[in-house]
C-alpha positions in Angstrom: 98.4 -106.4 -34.0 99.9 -109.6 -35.9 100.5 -108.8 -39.3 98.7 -111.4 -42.3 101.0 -113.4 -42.3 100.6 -114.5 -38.4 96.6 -114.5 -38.5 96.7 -116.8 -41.4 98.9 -119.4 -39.8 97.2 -119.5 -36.3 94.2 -120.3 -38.6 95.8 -124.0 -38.7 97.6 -124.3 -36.1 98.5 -123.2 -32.1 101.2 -121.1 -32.3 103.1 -120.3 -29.2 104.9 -117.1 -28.5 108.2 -118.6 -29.6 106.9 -119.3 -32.8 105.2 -115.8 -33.4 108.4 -114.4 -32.5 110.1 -116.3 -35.0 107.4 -115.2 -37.7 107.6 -111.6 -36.9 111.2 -111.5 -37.1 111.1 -112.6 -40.5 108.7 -110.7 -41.7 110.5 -107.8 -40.1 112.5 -107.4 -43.5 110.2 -106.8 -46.1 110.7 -105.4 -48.8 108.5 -103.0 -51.0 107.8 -104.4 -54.6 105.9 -102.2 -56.8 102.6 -102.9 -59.4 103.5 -104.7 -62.4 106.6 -106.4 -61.5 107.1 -110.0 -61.3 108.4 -111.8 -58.6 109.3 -115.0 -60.5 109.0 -115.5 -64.0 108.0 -118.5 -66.2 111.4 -120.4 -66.6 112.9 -119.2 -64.1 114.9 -121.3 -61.3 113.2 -120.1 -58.0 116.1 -118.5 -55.8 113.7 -118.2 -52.3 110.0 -118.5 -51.6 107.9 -114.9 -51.4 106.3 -114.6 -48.8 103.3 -111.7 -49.7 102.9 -109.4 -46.3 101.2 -106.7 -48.2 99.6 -106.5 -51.5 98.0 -108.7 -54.3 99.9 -111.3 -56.8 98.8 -113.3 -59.3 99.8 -117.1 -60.5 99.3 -116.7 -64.3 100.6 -119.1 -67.5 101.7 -117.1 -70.7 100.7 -119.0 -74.0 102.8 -118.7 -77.1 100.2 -116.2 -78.5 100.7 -113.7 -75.8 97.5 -114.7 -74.1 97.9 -115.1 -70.4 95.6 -117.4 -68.2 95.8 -116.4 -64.4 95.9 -119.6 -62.4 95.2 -118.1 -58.7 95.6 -115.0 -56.8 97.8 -114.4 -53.5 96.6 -112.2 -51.0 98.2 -110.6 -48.0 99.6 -113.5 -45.7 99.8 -116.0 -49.0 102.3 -117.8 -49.2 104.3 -118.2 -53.1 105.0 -122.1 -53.3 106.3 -123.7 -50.1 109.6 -125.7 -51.0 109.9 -124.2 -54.2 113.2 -124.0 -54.4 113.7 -127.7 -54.9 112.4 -126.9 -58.9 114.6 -126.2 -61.5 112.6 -123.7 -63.0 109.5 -122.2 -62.4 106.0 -123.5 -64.1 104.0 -120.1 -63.9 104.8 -116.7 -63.4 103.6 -114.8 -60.2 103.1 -110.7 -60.7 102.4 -108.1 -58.5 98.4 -106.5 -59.1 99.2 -104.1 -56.6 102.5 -102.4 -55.1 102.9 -104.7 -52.1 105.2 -106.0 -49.2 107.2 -109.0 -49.5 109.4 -111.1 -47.7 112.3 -113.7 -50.1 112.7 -116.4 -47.4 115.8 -118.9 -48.6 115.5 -122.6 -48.2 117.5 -122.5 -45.2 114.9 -120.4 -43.5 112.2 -122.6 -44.7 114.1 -125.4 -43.5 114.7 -123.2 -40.2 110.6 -122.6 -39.8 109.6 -126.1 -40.0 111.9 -127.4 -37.1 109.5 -125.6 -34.9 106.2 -128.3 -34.8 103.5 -125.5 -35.1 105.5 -123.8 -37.6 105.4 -126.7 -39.8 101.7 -127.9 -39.7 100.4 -124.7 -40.5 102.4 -124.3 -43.4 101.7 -127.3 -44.7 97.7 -127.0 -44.4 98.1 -123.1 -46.1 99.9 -125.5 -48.7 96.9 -127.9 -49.0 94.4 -125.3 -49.2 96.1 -123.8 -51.8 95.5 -127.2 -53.8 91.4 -127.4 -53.0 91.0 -123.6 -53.7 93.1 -124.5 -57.4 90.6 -127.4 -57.6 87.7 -125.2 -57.1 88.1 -122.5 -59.7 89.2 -125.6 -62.6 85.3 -126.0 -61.0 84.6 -123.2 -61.7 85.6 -122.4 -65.2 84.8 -125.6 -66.0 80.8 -126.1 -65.0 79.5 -122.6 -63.5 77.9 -119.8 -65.2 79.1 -116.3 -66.1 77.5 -114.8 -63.2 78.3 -117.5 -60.7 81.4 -117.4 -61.8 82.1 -113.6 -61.3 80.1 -114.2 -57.7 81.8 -117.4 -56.4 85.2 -115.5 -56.8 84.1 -112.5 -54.8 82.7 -114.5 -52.1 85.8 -116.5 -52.0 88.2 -113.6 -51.6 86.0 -111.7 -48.7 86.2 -115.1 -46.9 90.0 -115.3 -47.8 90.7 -111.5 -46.5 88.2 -111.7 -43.7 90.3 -114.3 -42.1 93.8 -112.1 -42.0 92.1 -108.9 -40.8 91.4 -107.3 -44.7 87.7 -106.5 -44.6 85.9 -103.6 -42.4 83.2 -104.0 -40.0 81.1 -102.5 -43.0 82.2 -106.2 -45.1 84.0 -103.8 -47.4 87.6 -104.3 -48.9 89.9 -103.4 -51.2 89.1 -104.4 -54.4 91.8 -104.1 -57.1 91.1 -106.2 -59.8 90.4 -104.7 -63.1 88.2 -106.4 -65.7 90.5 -107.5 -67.7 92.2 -109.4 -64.8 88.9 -111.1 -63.9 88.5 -112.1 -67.6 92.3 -113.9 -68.0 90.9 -115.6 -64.5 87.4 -117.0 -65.0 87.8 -118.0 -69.0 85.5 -114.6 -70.0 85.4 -111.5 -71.9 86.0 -108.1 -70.2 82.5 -106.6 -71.7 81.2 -109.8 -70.0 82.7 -109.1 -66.7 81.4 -106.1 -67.5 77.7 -107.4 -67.6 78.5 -109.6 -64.9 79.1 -107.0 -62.6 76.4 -104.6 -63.3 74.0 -107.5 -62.7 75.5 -108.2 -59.1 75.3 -104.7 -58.5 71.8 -104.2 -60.0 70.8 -106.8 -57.7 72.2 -104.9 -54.7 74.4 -108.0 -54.3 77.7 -105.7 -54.1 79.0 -102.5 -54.1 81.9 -101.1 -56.4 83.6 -97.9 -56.4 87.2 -96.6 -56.5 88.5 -100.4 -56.2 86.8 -100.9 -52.6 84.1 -103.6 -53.1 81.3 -104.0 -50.6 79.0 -107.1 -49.8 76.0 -105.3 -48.3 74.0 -108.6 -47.2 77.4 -111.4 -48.0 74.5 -114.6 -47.2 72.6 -113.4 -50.1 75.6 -113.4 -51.9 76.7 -116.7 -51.1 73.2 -118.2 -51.6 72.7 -117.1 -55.4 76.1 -118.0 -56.8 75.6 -121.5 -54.4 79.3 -120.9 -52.5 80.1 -123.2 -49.9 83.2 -122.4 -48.0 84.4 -125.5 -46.8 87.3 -126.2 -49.3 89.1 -123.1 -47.4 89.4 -125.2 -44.3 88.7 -121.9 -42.2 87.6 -123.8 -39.1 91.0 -126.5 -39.6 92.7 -125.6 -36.1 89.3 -126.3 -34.6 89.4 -130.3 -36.2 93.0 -130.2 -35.3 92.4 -129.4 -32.0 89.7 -132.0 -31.6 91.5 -134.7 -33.3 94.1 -134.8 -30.9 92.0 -134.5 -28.0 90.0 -137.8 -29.1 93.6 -139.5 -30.0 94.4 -138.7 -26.2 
């Protein structure tokens, strides 16, 4: 079976077997990270772009008070920055959530990936995704409610994991983010998480339990906390494919 990493780029783009090849033998060498660590810190020069095969990370911004505020989260597949390497120092932080898989790819090897046509366009749309799902929770934390907020991000990260292989045929997944995680993400309270939470669950919207979170009807879900899933381009490859075959 092709690992994250593979099922996230042939979301973008036609990949033939040269290029899988050329994927799986680079994520051949991962590495095992473990929960707490961070990949790249906050002033740091990037060395290599992380490539996460296995495992959650977070983006997050430390403030002078000690106060964090975490800026996105990287799931398995996810790619840490494309071209980063070309900064002097590093913006954010990104830390592991979980223990996790992952793969330090240099700039050569970037530079390497893109030769191959395929390779490249699919790395650059993961790369503009990236942007509209950033755009969507300054959205979020900006003009939705508590409980919208709290529901938005869970329907956002079963689409994201559906689409690399990460949710059961029961819509359930793993699940690890603790409340105080969720409040440095969506600008709340951990007791309001809290609240937030026990309403969606209440309302038989999801299903929590030993950090395996279930969606027992995911329309109803989508429909109350109004979550349209169009800025995660899952259907690009189709348009792609359709674009060019009107160009010819």
């Amino acid at each position: 079976m092709p690992n994250a990493f593979v099922r996230k780029l042939r979301r973008f783009a036609d990949l033939d077997d040269e290029a899988v090849g050329r994927l799986v033998r680079l994520t051949s060498r991962a590495e095992p990270r473990g929960r707490g660590s961070d990949l790249v810190r906050q002033g740091e020069r990037p060395l290599a772009m992380q490539l996460l095969l296995s495992g959650w990370a977070c983006r997050y911004k430390s403030l002078a008070s000690g106060r964090r505020q975490i800026v996105g989260f990287l799931l398995p597949g996810d790619i840490c920055d494309l071209h980063v390497t070309l900064l002097r120092r590093m913006d954010h932080s990104i830390g592991l959530l979980t223990d996790a898989c992952v793969v330090a790819v240099t700039a050569a090897e970037e530079q390497e990936l893109e030769r191959h046509a395929s390779i490249r366009t699919a790395l650059t749309c993961s790369t503009l995704v990236d942007e509209a799902i950033l755009r969507e929770w300054l959205t979020t934390v900006g003009q939705r409610g508590a409980l919208a907020r709290v529901g938005h991000l869970v329907c956002e990260i079963w689409y994201r994991l559906k689409a690399v292989g990460q949710v059961d045929e029961r819509e359930r997944f793993a699940f690890p983010l603790t409340q105080d995680v969720l409040g440095d993400t969506l600008g709340l309270t951990p007791v309001h998480v809290n609240r937030m939470l026990r309403r969606l669950r209440d309302e038989r919207l999801i299903e929590l339990e030993r950090k395996q979170l279930r969606l027992p009807d995911p329309a109803r879900l989508v429909a109350t906390c109004g979550f349209d899933p169009a800025y995660l381009h899952l259907d690009q490859k189709r348009r792609l494919t359709s674009g060019m075959s009107s160009a010819g």
